[in-house]
Every structure is written in structure tokens, then in C-alpha cells.
C-alpha positions as CSV (number, residue, x, y, z in Angstrom):
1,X,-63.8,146.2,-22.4
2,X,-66.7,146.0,-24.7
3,X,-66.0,143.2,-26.6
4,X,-67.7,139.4,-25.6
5,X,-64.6,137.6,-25.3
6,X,-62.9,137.0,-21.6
7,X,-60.4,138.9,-20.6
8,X,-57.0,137.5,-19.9
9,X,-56.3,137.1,-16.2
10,X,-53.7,140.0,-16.3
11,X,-55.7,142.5,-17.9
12,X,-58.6,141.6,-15.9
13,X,-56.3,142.2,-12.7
14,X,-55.3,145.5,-14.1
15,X,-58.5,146.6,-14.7
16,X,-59.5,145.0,-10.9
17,X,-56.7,147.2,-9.7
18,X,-57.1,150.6,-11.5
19,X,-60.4,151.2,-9.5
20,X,-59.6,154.9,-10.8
21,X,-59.4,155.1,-14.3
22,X,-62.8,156.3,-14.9
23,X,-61.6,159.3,-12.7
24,X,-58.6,160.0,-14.4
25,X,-59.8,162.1,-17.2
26,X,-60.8,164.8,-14.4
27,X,-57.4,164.9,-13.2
28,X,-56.9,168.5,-13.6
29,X,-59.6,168.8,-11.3
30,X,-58.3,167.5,-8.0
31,X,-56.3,170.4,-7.1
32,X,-58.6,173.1,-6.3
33,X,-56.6,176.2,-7.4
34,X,-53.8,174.4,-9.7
35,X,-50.8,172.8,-8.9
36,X,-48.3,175.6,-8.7
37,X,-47.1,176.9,-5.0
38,X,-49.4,179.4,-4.7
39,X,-52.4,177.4,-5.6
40,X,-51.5,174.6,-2.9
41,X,-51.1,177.6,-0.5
42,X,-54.3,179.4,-1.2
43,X,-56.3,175.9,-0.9
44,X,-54.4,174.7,2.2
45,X,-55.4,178.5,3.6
46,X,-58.7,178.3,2.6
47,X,-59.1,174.8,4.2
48,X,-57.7,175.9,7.2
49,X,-60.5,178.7,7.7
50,X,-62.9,176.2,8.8
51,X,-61.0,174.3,11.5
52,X,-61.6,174.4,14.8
53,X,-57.4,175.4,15.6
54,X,-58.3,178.2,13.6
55,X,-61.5,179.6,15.0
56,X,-59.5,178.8,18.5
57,X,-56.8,180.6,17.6
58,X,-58.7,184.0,16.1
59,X,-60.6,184.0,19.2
60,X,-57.5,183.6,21.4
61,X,-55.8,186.7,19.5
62,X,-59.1,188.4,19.7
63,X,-59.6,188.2,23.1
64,X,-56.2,189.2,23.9
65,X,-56.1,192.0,21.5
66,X,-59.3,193.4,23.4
67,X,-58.0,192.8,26.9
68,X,-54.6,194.5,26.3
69,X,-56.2,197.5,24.7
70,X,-59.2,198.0,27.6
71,X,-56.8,197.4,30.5
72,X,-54.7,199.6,29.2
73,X,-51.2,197.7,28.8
74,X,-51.0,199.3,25.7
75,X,-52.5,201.8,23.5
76,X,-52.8,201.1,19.9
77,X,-55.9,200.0,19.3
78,X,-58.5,201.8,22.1
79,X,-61.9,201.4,21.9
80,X,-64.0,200.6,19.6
81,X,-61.3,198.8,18.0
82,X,-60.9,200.0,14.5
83,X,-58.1,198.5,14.1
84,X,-59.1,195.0,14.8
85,X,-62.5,195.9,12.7
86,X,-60.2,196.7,9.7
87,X,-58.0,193.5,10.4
88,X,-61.2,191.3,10.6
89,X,-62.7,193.4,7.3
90,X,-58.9,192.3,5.6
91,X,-59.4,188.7,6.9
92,X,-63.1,188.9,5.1
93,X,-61.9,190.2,1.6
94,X,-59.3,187.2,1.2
95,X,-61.2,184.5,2.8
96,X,-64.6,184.9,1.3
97,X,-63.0,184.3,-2.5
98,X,-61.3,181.8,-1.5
99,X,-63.6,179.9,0.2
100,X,-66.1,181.1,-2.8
101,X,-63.2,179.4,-5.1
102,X,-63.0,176.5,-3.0
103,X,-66.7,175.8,-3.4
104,X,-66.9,176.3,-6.5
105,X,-63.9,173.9,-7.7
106,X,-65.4,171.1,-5.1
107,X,-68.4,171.7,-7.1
108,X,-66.8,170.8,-10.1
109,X,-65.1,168.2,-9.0
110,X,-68.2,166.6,-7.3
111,X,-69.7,166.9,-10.5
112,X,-66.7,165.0,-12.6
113,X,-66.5,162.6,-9.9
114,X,-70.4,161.9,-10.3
115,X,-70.1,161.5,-14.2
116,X,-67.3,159.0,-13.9
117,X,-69.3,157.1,-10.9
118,X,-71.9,157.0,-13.6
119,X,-69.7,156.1,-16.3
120,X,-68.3,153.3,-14.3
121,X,-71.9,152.3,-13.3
122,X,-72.8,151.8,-16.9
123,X,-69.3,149.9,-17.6
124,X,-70.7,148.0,-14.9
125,X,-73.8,146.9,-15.9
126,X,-72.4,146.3,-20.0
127,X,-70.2,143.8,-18.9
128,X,-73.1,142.2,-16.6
129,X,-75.0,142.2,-19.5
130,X,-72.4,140.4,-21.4
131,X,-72.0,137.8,-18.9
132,X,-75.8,137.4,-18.5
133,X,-75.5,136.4,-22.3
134,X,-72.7,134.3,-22.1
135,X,-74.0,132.4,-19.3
136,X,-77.3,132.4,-21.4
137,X,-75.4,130.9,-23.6
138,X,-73.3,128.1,-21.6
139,X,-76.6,127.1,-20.3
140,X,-78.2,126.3,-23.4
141,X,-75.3,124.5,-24.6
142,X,-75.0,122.9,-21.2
143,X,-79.0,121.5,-22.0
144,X,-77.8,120.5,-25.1
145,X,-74.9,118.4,-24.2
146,X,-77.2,117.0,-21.7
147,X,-79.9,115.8,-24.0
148,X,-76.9,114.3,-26.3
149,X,-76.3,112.5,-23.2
150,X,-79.6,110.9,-22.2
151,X,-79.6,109.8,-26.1
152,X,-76.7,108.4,-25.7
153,X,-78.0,106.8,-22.5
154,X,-81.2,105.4,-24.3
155,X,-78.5,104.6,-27.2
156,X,-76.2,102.5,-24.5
157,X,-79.2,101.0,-22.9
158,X,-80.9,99.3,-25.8
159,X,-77.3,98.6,-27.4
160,X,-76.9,96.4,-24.2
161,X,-80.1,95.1,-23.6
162,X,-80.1,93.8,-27.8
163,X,-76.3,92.5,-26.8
164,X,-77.7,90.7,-23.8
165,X,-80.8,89.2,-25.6
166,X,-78.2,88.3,-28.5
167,X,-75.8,86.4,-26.4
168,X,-78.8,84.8,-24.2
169,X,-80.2,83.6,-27.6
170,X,-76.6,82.2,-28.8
171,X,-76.5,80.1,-25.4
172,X,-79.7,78.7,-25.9
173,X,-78.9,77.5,-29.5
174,X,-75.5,76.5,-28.3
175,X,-77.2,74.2,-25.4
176,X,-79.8,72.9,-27.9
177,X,-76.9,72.2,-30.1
178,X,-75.3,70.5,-27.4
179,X,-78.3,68.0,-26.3
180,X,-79.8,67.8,-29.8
């Protein structure tokens, strides 16, 4: 779209309606892991850490693993809990990559999505630019035509006035013709 000529009203409304296309080049980006199974698993996995359903549910289980096992209902995890620190260190070693990965990938795609903001931004302002000159443009020929048109005015004006002064003058011969 960097040429000076309007756009036809199609492509214009294509362009209009394609609000993405300057994203589209980071496409690969958008998943954070890929787009096989296990990269939509590990990002759905690593976006669940952070909800509150989750952080409910840990403490939840945690609460009732520590109750069961201090009471006395059962036995297989007694005080001081290795088990649940070793479940919690397991937890730790997968969701810390992850969620490292996760960061890192939304980095990268806040960064693409930036450059294409930008390079829609200076899309943007090309084409104001071009219809700042155009309109430039249209409003000096716009002065033009209406300078043609006062001359033409002045033109029509004395045209009429020398018609009128013509025709007043042939009357007055004609009446002198008459009497005389």
C-alpha cells in the first residue's frame, strides 16, 4: 500500500478487515511451546499453575494430606512429611521450567507483537502522509479552479455589461431613427 493512487473499495475493505496482517509473520509465535499435543498440554499446565482453582485445590489436598497423617487415619506419610516435601520438590522441578518457558515465549511474543504494532504504526502514518499530499494537492487545484472561476465571473460580467451598453445604444439609434 505504498503507492499514491486510491485503493479500490474492495481492497481497501480487505485491508480494513485484516486488522492482523502485520502480526501474521510472528505466527509461529502464538503457541508458546508449539503446536503439537504435548506443547498445548505443557502450556495449558503451566497456565493453570497460577489460578486460583489451583492454589485452592493444592491447599485443599495439603491440608487434608496433613490432617490424615497427624490424626492418625493413616500412616504413610508421619510427621515431618517427607513425602509431601518430596511431592512439592517434584511439583517445583516441572513447574518452574515451565513457567520459565512460558515467560520466556510471552516475551517473545510481546516483543513481535510490539514490532508489528510499530510496523503498522509507520504504515499508518505513510499513508497519512500520502493523503496529506493528495489533499495538498486537491486543494491547490481546488484554488485554482476557483480563480478560473472569478475570471470567468469578471469575464461574464463585462461581457454583459458591454452587451447591455450595446443594445441600450442600438435603441437609442433605433428611436432617433424613428423620430428623425
Amino acid at each position: 500500500m505504498k503507492e499514491t493512487e486510491p485503493q479500490p473499495a474492495s481492497q481497501a475493505k480487505r485491508i480494513i478487515g485484516d486488522h492482523l496482517r502485520f502480526h501474521r509473520q510472528y505466527h509461529h509465535l502464538w503457541p508458546t511451546f508449539g503446536e503439537n499435543w504435548f506443547a498445548l498440554k505443557a502450556e495449558a499446565f503451566a497456565r493453570f499453575f497460577g489460578t486460583p482453582l489451583f492454589l485452592g485445590a493444592q491447599t485443599l489436598i495439603v491440608l487434608v494430606w496433613i490432617v490424615l497423617n497427624v490424626v492418625g487415619w493413616v500412616k504413610f506419610d508421619v510427621y515431618p512429611f517427607i513425602l509431601l516435601n518430596l511431592a512439592f520438590s517434584l511439583q517445583a522441578a516441572y513447574a518452574a521450567p515451565l513457567i520459565l518457558l512460558a515467560q520466556t515465549r510471552q516475551a517473545e511474543r510481546d516483543k513481535a507483537s510490539a514490532e508489528a504494532d510499530a510496523l503498522h504504526r509507520e504504515d499508518i502514518a505513510s499513508i497519512n502522509d500520502q493523503r496529506l499530499q493528495i489533499a495538498a494537492q486537491q486543494n491547490e487545484q481546488m484554488l485554482h479552479l476557483l480563480q478560473q472561476n472569478t475570471e470567468l465571473t469578471t469575464m461574464t460580467k463585462q461581457l454583459t455589461e458591454r452587451v447591455e451598453r450595446l443594445t441600450i445604444e442600438l435603441h437609442n439609434k433605433i428611436i432617433e431613427n424613428a423620430k428623425g
